[in-house]
C-alpha positions as CSV (number, residue, x, y, z in Angstrom):
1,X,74.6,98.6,118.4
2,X,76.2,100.2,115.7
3,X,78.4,99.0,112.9
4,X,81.8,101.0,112.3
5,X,83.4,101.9,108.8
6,X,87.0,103.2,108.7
7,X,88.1,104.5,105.1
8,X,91.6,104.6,104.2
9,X,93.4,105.6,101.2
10,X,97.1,105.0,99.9
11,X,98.6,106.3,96.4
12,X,101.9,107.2,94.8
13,X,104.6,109.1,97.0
14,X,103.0,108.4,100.3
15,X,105.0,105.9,101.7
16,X,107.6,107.7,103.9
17,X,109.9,105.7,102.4
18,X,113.3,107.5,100.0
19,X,111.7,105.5,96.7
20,X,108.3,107.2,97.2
21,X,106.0,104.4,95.3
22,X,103.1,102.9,96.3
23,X,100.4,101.1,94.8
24,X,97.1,103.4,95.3
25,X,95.0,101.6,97.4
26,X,91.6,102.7,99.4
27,X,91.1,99.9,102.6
28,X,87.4,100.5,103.8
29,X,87.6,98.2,107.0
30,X,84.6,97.2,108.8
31,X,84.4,95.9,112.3
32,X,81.9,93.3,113.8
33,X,78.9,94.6,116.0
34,X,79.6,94.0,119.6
35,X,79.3,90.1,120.5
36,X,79.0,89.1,117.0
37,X,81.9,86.6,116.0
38,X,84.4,87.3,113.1
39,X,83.6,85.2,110.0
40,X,86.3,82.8,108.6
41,X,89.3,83.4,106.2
42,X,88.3,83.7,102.8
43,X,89.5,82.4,100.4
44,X,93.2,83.7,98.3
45,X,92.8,86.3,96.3
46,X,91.8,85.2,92.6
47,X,91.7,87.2,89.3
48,X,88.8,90.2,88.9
49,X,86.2,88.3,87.1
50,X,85.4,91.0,84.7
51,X,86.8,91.6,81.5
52,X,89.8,94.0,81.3
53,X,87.7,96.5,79.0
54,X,84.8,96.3,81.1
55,X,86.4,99.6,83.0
56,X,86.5,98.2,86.4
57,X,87.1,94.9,88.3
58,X,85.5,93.0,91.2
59,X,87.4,90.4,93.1
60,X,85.7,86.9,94.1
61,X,86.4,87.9,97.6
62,X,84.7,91.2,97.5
63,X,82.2,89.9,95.2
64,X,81.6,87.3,98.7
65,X,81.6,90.2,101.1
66,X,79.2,92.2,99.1
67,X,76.6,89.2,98.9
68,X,76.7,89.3,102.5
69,X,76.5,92.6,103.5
70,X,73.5,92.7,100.7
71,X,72.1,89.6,101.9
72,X,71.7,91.6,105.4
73,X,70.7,94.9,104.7
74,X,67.8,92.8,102.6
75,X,68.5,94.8,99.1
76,X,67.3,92.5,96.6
77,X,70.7,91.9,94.2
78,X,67.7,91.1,91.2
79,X,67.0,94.9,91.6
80,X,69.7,96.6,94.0
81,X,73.3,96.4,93.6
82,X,76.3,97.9,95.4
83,X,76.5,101.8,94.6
84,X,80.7,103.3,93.9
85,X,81.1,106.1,93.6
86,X,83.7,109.7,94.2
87,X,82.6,113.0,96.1
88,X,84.4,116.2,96.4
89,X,85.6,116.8,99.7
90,X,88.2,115.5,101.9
91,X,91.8,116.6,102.7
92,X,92.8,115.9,98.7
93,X,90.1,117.0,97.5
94,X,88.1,113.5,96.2
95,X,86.6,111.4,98.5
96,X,85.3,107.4,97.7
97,X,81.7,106.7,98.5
98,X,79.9,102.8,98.7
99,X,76.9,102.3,99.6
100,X,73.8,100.2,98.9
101,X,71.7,101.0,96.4
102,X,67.8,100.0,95.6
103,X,68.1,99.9,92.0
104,X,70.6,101.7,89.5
105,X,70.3,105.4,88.4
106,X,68.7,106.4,84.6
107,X,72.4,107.2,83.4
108,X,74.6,104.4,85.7
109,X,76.8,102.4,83.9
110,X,76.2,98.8,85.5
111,X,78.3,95.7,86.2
112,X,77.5,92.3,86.9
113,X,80.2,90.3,88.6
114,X,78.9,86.6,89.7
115,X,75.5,87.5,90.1
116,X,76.3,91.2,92.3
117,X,75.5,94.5,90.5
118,X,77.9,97.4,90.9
119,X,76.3,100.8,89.8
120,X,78.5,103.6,89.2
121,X,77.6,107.4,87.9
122,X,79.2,108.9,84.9
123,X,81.0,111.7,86.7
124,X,82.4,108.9,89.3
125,X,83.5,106.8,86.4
126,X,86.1,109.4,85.1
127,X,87.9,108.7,88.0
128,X,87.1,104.7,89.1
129,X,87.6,103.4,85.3
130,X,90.2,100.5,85.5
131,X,90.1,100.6,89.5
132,X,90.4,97.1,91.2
133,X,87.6,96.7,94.4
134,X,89.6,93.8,96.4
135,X,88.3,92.9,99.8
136,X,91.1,91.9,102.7
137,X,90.8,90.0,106.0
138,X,93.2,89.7,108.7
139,X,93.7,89.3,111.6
140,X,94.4,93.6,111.9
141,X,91.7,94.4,109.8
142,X,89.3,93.5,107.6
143,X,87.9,95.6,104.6
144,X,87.3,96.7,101.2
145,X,90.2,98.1,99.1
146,X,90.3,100.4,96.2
147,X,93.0,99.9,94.3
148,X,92.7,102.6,91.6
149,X,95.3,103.6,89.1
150,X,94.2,107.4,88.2
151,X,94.6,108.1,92.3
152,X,98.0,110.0,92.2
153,X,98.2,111.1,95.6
154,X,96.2,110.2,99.2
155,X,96.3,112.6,102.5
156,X,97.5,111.4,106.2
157,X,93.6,110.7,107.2
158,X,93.6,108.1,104.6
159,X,89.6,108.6,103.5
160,X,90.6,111.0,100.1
161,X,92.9,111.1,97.3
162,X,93.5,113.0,94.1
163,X,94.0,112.3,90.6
């Protein structure tokens, strides 16, 4: 049938907790279509592979999952790439957006990690510069992370944040 995408976001002082820290992290978990089987482990977590003053990073393991997930939604990663991106809305008031995209916007700034291009507009980039897009599989979930610096804050629903 369909597939299922569950959004959640962390950031500072939302832990419950009497310290109050937390790194600000985003999970986007996906779950399998009925009677498909879960893929393998991947791999440990390795350094981003783009340059620190690139403005944002791409793990190898996310970098994997999003040749996948391209590779089956048949966008081309010659001419499409995987679109990031913030919306207003949500309980904080900013909301993260990924998606597919057929080929990058006239003003997208574009990154190449490994072959996979990552488009994101100017307006999202104020807020997604020096983020960190892991990907995390076990055997509770399994789904993208945002792990974004200039978050500040994140609501109990887990899919916004504010900065």
């Amino acid at each position: 049938m369909g597939r299922g995408l569950t959004v959640a976001a962390r950031g500072k002082g939302e832990t419950g907790n009497e310290k109050g820290t937390m790194s600000n992290v985003v999970t986007i978990e996906s779950k399998p279509a009925e009677g498909a089987s879960a893929p393998a482990q991947l791999a440990a977590p390795q350094a981003p592979q783009a340059p620190p003053g690139q403005g944002l990073q791409v793990t190898p393991r996310a970098i994997q999952r999003i040749r996948i997930a391209m590779a089956k939604e048949g966008v081309s990663p010659t001419e499409g790439g995987l679109r990031l991106g913030v919306m207003g809305g949500g309980c904080s008031g900013l909301s993260y957006s990924i998606k597919f995209d057929t080929q990058p916007r006239e003003r997208d700034r574009i990154y190449e990690f490994d072959g996979v291009r990552v488009f994101v507009d100017p307006k999202s980039f104020l807020y997604l510069h020096g983020m960190t897009l892991d990907y995390e599989e076990t055997l509770m979930r399994q789904g993208f992370n945002f792990i974004n610096p200039n978050s500040s804050r994140s609501c109990g629903c887990g899919s916004s944040f504010s900065s």
